[in-house]
N, C-alpha and C positions, 0 to 999 in steps of 0.2 A: 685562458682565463685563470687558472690554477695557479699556474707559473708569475701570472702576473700580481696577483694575493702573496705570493712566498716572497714577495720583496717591498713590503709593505710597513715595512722597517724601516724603509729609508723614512719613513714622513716625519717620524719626531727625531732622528738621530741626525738627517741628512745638513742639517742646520749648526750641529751643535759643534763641529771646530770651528769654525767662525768665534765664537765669545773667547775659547779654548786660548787660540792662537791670541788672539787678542791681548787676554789676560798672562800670556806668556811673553809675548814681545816687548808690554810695559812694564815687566820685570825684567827681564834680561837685557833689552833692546830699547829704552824707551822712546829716544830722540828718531831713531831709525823708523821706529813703529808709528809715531808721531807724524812723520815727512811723509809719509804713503796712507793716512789715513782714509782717502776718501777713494782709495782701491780696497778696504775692508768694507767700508759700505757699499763697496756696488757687490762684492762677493756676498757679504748680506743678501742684497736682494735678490741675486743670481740664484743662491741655492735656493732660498725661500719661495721664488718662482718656478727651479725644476719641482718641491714638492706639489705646487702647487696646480701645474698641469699634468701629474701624477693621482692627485687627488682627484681632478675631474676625470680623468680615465675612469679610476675608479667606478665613481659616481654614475657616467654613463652607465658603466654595468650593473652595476647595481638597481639601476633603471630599465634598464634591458631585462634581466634576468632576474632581480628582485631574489638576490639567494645573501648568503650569510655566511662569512668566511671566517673561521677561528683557528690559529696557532701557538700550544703550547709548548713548553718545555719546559720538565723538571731542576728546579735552583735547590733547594733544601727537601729531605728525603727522608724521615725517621721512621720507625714504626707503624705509629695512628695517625702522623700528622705528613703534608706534603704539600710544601708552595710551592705553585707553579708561575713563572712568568710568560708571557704571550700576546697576541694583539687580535681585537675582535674589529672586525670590519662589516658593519651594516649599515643601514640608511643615516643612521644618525651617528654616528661616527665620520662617514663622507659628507654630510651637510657640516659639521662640526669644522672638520677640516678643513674645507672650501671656505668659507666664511671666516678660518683666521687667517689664511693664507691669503685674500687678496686683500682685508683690510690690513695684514699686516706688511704687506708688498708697498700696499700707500700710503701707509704709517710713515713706513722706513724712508721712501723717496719725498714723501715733506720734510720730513726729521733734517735728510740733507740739506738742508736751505735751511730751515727753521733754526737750527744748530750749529751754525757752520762756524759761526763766532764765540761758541762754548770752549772752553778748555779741557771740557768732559766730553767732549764729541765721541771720542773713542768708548771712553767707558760707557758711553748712553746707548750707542751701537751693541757694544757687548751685552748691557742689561737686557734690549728691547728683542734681542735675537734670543738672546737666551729664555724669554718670558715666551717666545713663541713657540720655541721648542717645549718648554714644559706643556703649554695648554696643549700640543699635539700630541705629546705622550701621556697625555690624560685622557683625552678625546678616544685614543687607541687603544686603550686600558682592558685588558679584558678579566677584572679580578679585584675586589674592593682593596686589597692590600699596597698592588700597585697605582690605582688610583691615590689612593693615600698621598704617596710618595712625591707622585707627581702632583697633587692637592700642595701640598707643603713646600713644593719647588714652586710654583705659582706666586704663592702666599711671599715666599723671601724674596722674588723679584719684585713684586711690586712693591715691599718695604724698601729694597733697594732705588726702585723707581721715586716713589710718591716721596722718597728724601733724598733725593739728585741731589739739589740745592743744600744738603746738609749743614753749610754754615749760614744757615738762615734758621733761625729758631722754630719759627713758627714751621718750615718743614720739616725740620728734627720733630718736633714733639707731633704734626700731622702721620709720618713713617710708622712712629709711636704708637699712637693711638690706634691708626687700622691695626698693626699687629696684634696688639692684645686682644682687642676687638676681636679679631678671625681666631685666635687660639683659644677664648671660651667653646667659639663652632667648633673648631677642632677637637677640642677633648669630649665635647659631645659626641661628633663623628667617628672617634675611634673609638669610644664606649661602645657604641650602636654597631659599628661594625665585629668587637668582639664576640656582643651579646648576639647576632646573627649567625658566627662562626659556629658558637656554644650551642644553638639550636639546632642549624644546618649538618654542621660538622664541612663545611666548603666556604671558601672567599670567591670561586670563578662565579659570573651572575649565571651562565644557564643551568649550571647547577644546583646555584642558589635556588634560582625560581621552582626549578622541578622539585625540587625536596622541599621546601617549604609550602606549594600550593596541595602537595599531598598529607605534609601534615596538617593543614589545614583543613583539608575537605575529609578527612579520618577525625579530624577532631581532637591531635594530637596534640595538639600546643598549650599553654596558656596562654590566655588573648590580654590578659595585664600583662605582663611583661614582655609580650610582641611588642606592644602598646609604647610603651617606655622605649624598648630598643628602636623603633621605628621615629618615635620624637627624638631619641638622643641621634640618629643618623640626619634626621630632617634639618639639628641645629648646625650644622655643617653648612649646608646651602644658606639658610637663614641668614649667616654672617659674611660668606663669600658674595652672595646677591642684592646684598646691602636690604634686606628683608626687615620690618619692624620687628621686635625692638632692638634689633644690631644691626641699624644701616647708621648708626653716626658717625663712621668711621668715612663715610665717602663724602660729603662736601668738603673736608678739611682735605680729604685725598686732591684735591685741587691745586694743591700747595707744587706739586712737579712740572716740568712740562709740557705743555699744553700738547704734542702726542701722546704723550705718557697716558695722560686723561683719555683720548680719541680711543685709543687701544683697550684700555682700560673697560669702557663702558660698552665698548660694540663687538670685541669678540675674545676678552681672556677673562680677566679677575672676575665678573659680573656673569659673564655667561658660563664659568666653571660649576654655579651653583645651579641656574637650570638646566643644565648639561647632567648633573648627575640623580637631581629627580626623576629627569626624562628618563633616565637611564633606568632609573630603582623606581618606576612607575606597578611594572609589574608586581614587582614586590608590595608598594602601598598599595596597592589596588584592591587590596582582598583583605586589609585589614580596618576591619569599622573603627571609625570617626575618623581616621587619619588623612583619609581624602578632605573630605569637612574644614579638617585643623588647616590643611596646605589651602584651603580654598579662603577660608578666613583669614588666613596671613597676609596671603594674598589681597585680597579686599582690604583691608588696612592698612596696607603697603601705598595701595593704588590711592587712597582719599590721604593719607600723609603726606605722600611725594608731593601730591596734586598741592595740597595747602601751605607747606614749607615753600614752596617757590613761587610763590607770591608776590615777595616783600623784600623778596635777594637784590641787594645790589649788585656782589661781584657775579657777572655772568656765566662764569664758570660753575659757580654754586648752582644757581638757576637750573643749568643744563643738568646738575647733578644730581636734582632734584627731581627732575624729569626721568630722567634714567631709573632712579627708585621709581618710581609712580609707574614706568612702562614695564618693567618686572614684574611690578605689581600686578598688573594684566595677564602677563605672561604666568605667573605662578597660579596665578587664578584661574588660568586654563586649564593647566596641570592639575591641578583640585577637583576642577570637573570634566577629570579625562578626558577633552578636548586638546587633545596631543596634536593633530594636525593643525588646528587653530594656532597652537602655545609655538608648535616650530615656525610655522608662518611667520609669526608676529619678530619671531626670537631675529629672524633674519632680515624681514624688512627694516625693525627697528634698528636693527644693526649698522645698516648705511646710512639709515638718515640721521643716526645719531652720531655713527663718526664725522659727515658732513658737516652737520650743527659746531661737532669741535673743533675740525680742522677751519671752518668758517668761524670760528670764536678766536682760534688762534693768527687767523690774517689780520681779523681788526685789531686782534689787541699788538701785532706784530707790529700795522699800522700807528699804533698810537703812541706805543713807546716813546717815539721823538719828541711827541709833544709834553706829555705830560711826565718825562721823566720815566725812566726804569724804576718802577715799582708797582710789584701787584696790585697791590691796595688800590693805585690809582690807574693804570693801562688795563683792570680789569675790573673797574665802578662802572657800571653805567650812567652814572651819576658824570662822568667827564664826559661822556660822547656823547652821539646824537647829529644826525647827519652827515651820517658818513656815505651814504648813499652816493652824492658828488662824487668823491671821491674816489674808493673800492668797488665801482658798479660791477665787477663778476663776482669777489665775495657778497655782496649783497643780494645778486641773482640769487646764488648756491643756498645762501642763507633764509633766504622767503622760500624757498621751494622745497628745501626742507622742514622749514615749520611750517608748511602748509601739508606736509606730508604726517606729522606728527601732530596736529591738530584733527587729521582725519578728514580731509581735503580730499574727494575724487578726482582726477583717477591714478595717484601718487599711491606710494607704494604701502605706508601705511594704514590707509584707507582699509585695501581688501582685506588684511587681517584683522585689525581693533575691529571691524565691524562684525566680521567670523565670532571673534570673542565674547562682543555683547552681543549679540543675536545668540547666540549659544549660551549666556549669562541667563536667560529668561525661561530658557528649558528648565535649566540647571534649578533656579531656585529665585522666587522674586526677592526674597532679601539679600542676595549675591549681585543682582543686577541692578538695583537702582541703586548704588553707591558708583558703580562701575560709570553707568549711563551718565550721572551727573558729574561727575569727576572729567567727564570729556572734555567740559564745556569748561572745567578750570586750567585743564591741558592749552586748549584753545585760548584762553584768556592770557595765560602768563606765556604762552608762546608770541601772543600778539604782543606784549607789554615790552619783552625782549628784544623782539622785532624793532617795534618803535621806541625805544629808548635809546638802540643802536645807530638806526639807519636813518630815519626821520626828524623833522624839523631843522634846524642850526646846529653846528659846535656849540654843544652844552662844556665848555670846557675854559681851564685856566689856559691863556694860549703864554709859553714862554718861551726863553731864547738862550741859547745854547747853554749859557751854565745852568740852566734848570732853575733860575729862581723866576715864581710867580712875577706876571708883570700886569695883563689884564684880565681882570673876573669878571667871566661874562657871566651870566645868567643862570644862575643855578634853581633847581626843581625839588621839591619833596617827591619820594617816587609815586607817594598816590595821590597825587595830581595837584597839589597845590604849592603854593611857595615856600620855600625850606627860610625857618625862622632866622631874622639877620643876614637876608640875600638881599639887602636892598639892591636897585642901582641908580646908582648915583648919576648927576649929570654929569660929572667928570664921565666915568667909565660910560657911560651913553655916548658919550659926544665920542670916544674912543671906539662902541660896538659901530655905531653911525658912519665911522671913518674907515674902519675894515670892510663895512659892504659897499663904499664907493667902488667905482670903477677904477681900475689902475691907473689908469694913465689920465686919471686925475688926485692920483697918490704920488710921494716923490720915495717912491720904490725902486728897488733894483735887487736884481737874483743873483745871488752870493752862490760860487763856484765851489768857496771854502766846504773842506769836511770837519767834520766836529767827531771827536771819539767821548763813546758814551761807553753803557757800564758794557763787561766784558763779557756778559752772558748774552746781550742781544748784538744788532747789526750793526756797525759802527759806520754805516752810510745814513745819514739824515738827509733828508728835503726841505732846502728852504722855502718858504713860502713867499717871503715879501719883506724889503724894508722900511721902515715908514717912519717919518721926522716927523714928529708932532710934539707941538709945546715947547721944541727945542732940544727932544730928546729923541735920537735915534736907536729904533729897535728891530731885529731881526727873527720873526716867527715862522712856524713851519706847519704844513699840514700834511693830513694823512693822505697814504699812499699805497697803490695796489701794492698787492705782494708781487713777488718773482714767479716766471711761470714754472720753475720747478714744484713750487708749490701749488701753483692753480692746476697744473695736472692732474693730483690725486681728485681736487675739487672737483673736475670737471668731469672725471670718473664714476666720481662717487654721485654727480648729478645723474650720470645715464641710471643707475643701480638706482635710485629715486622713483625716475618717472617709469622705468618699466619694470622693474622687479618684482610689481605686482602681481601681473598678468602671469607670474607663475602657478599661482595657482588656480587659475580659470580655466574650465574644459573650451578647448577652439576645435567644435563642429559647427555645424546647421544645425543640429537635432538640441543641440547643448546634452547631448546624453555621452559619457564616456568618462574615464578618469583624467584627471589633469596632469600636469608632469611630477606637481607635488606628492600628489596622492600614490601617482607611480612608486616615485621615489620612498615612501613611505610604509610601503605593500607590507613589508617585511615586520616590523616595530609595530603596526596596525593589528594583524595578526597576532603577534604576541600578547597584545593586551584583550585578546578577543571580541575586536571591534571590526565595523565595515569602515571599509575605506568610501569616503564620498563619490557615488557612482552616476551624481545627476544634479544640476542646477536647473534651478524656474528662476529664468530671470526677473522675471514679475514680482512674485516674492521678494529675491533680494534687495529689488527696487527699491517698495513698500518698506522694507525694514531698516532700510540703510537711509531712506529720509530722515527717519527721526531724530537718528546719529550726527546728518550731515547738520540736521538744524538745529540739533544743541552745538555742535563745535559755531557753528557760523554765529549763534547768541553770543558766544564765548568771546569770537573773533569781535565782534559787535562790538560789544561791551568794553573790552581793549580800546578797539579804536576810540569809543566815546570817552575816555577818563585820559587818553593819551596824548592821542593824536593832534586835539584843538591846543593844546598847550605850546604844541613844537610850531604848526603850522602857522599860529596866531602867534611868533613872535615878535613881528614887528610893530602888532598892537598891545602896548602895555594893558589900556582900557580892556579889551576882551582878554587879559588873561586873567585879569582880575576878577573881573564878571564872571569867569569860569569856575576858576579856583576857591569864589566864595560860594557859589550859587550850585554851578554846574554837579559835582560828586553827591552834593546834600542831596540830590532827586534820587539816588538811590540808597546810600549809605548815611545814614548819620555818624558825624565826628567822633561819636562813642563805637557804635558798631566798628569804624571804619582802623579807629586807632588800636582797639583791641584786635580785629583782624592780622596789622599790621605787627603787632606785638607778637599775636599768637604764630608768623610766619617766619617772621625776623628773629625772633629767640629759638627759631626752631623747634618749636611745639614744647619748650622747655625740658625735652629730652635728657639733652648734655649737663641741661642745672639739675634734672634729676640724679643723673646720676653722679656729677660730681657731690653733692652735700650725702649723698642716701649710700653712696659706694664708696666712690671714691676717696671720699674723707672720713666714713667707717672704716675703710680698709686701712687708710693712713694710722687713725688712733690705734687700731686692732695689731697691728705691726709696731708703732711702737710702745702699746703692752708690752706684746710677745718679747721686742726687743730690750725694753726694761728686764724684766721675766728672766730673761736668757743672763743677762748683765750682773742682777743684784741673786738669783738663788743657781740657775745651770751653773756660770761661770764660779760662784761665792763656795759651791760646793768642793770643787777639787782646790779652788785655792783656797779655803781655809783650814783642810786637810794637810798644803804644804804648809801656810803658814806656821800650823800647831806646830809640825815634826821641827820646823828652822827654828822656834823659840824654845821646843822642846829640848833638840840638839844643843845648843846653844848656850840652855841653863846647865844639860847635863855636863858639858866639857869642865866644870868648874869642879865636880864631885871628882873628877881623877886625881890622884897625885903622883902615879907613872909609876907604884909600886906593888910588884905582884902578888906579894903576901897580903897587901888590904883588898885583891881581889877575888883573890881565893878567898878570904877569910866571905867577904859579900857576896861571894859565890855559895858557899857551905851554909852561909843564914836563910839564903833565900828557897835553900834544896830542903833545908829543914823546917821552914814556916808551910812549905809544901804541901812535906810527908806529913805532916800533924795533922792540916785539916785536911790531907787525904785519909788519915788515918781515925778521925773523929766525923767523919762522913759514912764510913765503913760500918765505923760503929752501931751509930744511933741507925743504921741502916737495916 
């Protein structure tokens, strides 16, 4: 077992010529490196899979043996000071590890398909391997210095990531924005970590903790300035976990990839910041209010996310707003030292949310043909809607994970979020009914997503290969009535009328032709149907499964859904005994001086887990009632009308309903805050300073030259080249001198 610890090295480095090579061959070699592209991708995943059955090795022992492996070696060496570098291997380091290593295995093999028509193939490959390798050499960290390091390696890939697309503005200025965003955390986090050093006098964490819980329980500290160093280290996570008030940097992070996203939310950028709480748990644990402060962020995080993705169209957002709100859970675990809850949750969430993406990214992969290459539109919910037809295995994947993320038994979600809130009511009844209720908005806009995607008709403009509009079907307001100036006309009826005949009472035929579209997606389309009408023949297409390269990861990431749960459930007769989790956790458990869960009553969690399951299913409820009749009832104009006027007033009023809408769609007015209150403070406050800098810094030394150039200038004219008049101006000025040196002397 020793020996198998001393090579443990490999997990974050064993990955990292891959990008290396990469980025050397498109310099030296590009055409070459180009032609053999899709043998770096499988090396990609090659290595990334030996770490990754490396990693469960691990973890097996670690399970087995429940012990704690740590190696250092001295890098800088002075006097009183000495960085070490090294790699700490415990329960949450191998849960860490495991968890980016197979979502990011099924990252890589969609990416291949998903990408395969990118011009960036290569460099996407080098970013996404490169991003994996940091988070594992973060994961492995055994010392806040080098966490750092690897913190800021994270941070650049995903800039690099979230602006792929860099000649698309709106990703440029997305890249943007998370950066700055995460480097306010940052210099928080490096604050808090020196201000630690300064107390400690160590960066390794078991030293940290030892020395510091002793000056603690001695009495030796100031508890203000713990206080402070422990918020300035918590602002780190804050912005890496997309935590209130710096998560506005993640729905606009949507602007990449739709892997990029998938990766993003289920095991690196997002989980770098509860990964390093979990870590420095021990440390906040012992200092008052701190838990408190992380448990209320949390809470705010969780009713934010929930309410922000309400009102999203682009469904990307949606998801991304989910992602904040289920962090939000997870941090709030963390707050109330329910660590084994917060890892639980960190991992179920984890699949069912890369699912969600890569299942976002088949429809919209689907839709592209139709609506034209552009986010805006292949990723509105506003164009889809029945795609069910269509994609029926993304659409499986896709309910099964929002029924997992709504809190759905016996999916994998369920057993944790319910851990959470059941542990929310110990904790403290104002922590847990914001939690409790907020289920029931998870469930509601999970449902809304659902069916706006999958159900009813093609809500969509259907067109034909050049991409210009031809017929407007049916367009919807998203909360549930008709969007203003969507008439339809009897022209376009008589046209929605003549698409749902039966074929072969159409005078259709299936075009062979391919069509190239834009060069970042597939340049294979599906025709759907010709049709002569009125005299005019047109050519439309519909959506289409995806390639099974990509339904793999899908179908994967289904199994890790419906049982991933049951990982944490003791399996006796007695129900007495630890679970595999709790095993695996022995060690981390311990340190925080907790017991590890030694016994379930199923009875209890029964009881407990009702209440849960009947807010999410109100949730669900409710969804379907505001949604569902809209899609369903399309063929009757009368009932949608009936609906749309009558139906939403039984619960919301037009006022409640549009301010709701407002308050989710503007994104809680966040971004307008701080663009007017910040960001155009800081604009005027820079160009003061740069005025400032212009009219008296720069006016300073250049008025100084100026004087000596006019001085110089006037004087050239007093010479006349003869040395006797300068001597002679020489001998006046020696003697105006000596006088008033000599009548200073005087009167002296």
């Amino acid at each position: 077992m020793e020996q198998t610890y001393q090579y443990t090295w490999i997990i974050p480095f064993l990955p990292l010529p891959v990008p290396m090579l990469i980025a050397l061959g498109l310099i030296l070699f590009p055409k070459a490196t180009k032609s053999f592209r899709r043998m770096w991708a499988f090396q990609s995943i090659l290595l990334l899979s030996i770490v990754m059955l490396f990693s469960m090795n691990l973890s097996i022992q670690q399970i087995n043996s429940s012990s704690v492996y740590q190696y250092v070696w001295s890098w800088i060496i002075n006097n009183d000071f000495s960085l070490e570098f090294g790699y700490l291997i415990d329960s949450l380091t191998s849960i860490m590890s495991i968890l980016i290593t197979t979502v990011g295995i099924l990252v890589l093999i969609y990416s291949d398909k998903y990408m395969s028509h990118d011009h960036g193939y290569l460099r996407f490959f080098a970013y996404m391997t490169f991003f994996s390798t940091s988070m594992l050499g973060l994961v492995t960290s055994s010392n806040l210095i080098q966490i750092y390091i690897f913190w800021e390696l994270v941070g650049m890939c995903s800039y690099l990531l979230i602006g792929f697309w860099f000649t698309r503005p709106v990703a440029a200025n997305a890249c943007q924005k998370a950066f700055v965003t995460n480097r306010v955390g940052d210099f928080g986090l490096l604050l808090g970590i020196l201000g630690f050093y300064w107390i400690t006098g160590s960066f390794e964490f078991r030293d940290l903790f030892k020395i510091f819980n002793n000056l603690v329980s001695h009495n030796e500290v100031n508890f203000l300035f713990v206080t402070l160093c422990a918020i300035l280290l918590f602002a780190g996570p804050i912005a890496k976990s997309a935590q209130f008030p710096l998560h506005v940097w993640l729905p606009d992070a949507m602007e990449g990839p739709t892997p990029i996203s998938a990766l993003i939310h289920a095991a690196t950028m997002v989980a770098a910041g509860i990964f390093l709480v979990a870590r420095l748990l021990p440390l906040f644990i012992v200092i008052p209010h701190i838990m408190n402060l992380i448990s209320l962020i949390g809470t705010i995080t969780v009713f934010f996310g929930a309410t922000l993705a309400l009102a999203q169209k682009d469904i990307k957002r949606g998801l991304a707003y989910s992602t904040m709100s289920q962090l939000g859970y997870i941090m709030l675990a963390l707050g109330m030292g329910s660590y084994r809850s917060a890892l639980f949750h960190l991992i179920t969430h984890a699949y069912s949310k890369a699912l969600l993406f890569l299942g976002s990214g088949s429809l919209i992969h689907s839709m592209e043909p139709i609506v034209g290459y552009s986010p805006k539109k292949s990723q509105n919910m506003v164009f889809m809607g029945g795609l069910k037809k269509y994609i029926p295995m993304t659409q499986t994947a896709f309910l099964l994970a929002t029924l997992s993320l709504c809190g759905i038994p016996p999916l994998a979600c369920f057993w944790s979020k319910d851990e959470i809130l059941n542990d929310s009511w110990l904790y403290s009844p104002i922590f847990a009914i914001i939690p409790w209720s907020t289920a029931g908005f998870t469930a509601f806009y999970m449902c809304r997503i659902y069916l706006l995607t999958f159900e009813g008709y093609l809500n969509i403009h259907f067109q034909n290969y050049s991409g210009k509009n031809n017929i407007p079907l049916y367009s919807i307001y998203l909360w549930g009535k008709e969007k203003k100036g969507s008439k339809i006309s009897k022209k376009n009826f008589r046209l929605i009328t003549l698409l749902k005949i039966k074929r072969k009472k159409c005078a259709s035929s299936f075009s062979k032709k391919v069509y190239k579209i834009d060069e970042n997606v597939r340049t294979m389309i599906q025709p759907f149907l010709s049709i002569t009408y009125f005299g005019n023949s047109k050519t439309y297409f519909h959506p289409y499964e995806s390639d099974n390269t990509m339904l793999f990861p899908i179908l994967i990431l289904i199994l890790f859904t419906l049982f991933l749960g049951f990982l944490g459930i003791p399996f006796n007769q007695e129900g007495l005994g630890l679970d595999i989790l709790s095993k695996w956790l022995i060690p981390s458990i311990n340190l925080l001086h907790q017991n590890a869960k030694t016994s379930i009553d199923w009875y209890e969690f029964g009881k407990d887990s009702v209440f849960s399951v009947n807010i999410a299913s109100f949730g669900i409820f409710i969804g379907i009632f505001l949604y569902k009749p809209v899609y369903s009832s399309f063929q009757n104009l009368t009932l949608i009308n009936l609906f749309v006027k009558k139906g939403p007033k039984r619960i919301f009023s037009d006022k409640i309903r549009n301010r709701i809408y407002d308050w989710s769609y503007n994104r809680g007015y966040i971004d307008s805050f701080y663009a007017t209150s910040l960001t155009a403070k800081m604009s005027e406050l820079a160009q003061f300073i740069h005025l400032f800098d212009r009219r008296v810094i720069d006016a300073i030394p250049n008025g100084v030259g100026l004087i000596s150039f006019f001085g110089a200038d006037i004087l050239k004219y007093s010479g006349g080249g003869r040395i006797s008049s300068y001597l002679f101006l020489y001998f006046f000025y020696v003697s105006i001198f000596l006088l008033i040196y000599y009548f200073f002397l005087l009167y002296k």
